[in-house]
N, C-alpha and C positions, 0 to 999 in steps of 0.2 A: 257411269253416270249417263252415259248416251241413252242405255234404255231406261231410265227414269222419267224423261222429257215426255209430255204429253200436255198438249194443249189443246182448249177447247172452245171451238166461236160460237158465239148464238148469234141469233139473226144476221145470219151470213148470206146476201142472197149473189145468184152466180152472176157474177159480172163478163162481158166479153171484152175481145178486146187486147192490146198486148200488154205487158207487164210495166207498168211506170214506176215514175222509185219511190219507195216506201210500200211496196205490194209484198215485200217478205220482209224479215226479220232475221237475222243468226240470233240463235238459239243458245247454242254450244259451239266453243274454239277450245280444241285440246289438240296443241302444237307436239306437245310428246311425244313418242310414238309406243302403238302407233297411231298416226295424227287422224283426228278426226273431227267433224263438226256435224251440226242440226239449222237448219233453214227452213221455219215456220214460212209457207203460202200466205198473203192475205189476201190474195185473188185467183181465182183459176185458172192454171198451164193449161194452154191452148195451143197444141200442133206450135207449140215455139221452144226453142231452145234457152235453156238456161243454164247460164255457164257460171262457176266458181273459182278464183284466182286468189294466190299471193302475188301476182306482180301489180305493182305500181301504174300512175297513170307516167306519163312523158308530158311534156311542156306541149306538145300539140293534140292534146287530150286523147291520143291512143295510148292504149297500154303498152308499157317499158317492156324490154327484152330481161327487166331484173326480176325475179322470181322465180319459184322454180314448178309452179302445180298449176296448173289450167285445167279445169274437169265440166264433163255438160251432162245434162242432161235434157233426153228430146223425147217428147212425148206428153200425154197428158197427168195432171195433176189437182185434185180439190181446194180451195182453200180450207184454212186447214191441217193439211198435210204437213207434217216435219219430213221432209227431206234427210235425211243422211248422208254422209260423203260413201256408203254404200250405195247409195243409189243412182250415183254419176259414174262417168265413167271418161277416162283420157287416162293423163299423166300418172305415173304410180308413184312419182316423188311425195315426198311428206310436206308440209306445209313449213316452211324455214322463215316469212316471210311477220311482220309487227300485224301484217292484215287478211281479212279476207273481205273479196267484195263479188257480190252478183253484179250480171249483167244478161243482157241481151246483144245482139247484132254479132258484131265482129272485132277481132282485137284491134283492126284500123278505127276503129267509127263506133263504139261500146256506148249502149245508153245504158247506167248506172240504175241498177235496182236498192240495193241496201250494202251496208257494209259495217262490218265490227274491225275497229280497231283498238289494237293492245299494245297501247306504250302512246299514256299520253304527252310523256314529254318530249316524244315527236310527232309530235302532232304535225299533218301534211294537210293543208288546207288544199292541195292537189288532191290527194285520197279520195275527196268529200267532195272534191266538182260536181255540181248538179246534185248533190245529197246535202240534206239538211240533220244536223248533228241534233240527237234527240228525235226524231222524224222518222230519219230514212237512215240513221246511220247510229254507231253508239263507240265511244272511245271511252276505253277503261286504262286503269293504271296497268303498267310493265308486268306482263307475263306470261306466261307456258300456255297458261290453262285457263279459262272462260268458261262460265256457263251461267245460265241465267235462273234466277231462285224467287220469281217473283210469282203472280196469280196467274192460273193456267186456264181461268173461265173467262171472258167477257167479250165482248163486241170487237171488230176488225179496231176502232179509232182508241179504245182502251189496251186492249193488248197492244197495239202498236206502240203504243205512248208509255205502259208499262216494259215494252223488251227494252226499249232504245234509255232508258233512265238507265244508267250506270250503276244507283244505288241500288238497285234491285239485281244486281252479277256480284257473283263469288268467284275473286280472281286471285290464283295458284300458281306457284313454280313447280309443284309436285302432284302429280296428278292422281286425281282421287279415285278411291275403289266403288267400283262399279255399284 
């Protein structure tokens, strides 16, 4: 399903600047293994790192020692761009964790780009610090497997608004053929 994913922005114009939250989207969460995801750009990676985690935040808004995958990527990137968990690089664990969340800075001091969470009857209003659900964030019902099946053409503020809508994800305990 990962190379099925292809989205497309029109009047995209190139913004500088560093990554605020709601500048990307997850695309694809397939917890299975083995585990992989897609993270649509809505802005362009500029000499900044961007990192991808299933651990949690902590009560003093750094990320918890619970999870097991922290992955970055450093270099530049278009908006536009789906990202793959190919195209980071760190931790080789598999993603064990209900979330994934971008980020910038550091795992003391992490400012919150987007995030998909999968199990909304735990919902972690922690998770979501500084992320607005529908926005910059999307919580779908309990499962393996996420990806999003909605329109793959339009503007940074419609695509944004169509990934983060839940109605528009097809969510699996069994992970689907490619």
């Amino acid at each position: 399903m990962m190379s099925k994913i292809s989205i497309l922005l029109s009047s995209v114009a190139a913004v500088q600047g560093s990554l605020q939250p709601a500048d990307c989207a997850f695309t694809a969460v397939f917890a299975d293994e083995p585990s992989q995801f897609g993270l649509l750009l809505l802005k362009d990676l500029e000499d900044e790192t961007l990192f991808v985690t299933d651990r949690g935040l902590a009560a003093d808004g750094s990320l918890s020692s619970i999870g097991s995958v922290t992955k970055q990527h450093a270099g530049r990137a278009t908006a536009g761009t789906v990202l793959k968990s190919s195209d980071f690089h760190g931790d080789s664990g598999s993603i064990t964790g209900d979330h994934l969340v971008a980020y910038t800075g550091s795992a003391e001091s992490p400012t919150l780009i987007c995030a998909v969470h999968m199990d909304d009857m735990e919902h972690s209003s922690r998770m979501l610090s500084g992320l607005q659900e529908g926005v910059s964030a999307v919580v779908l019902p309990e499962s393996d497997n996420a990806y999003y099946t909605g329109p793959v053409l339009g503007t940074v503020d419609e695509l944004r608004t169509a990934i983060n809508d839940r109605s528009l994800w097809t969510s699996e305990n069994v992970r689907p053929e490619d």
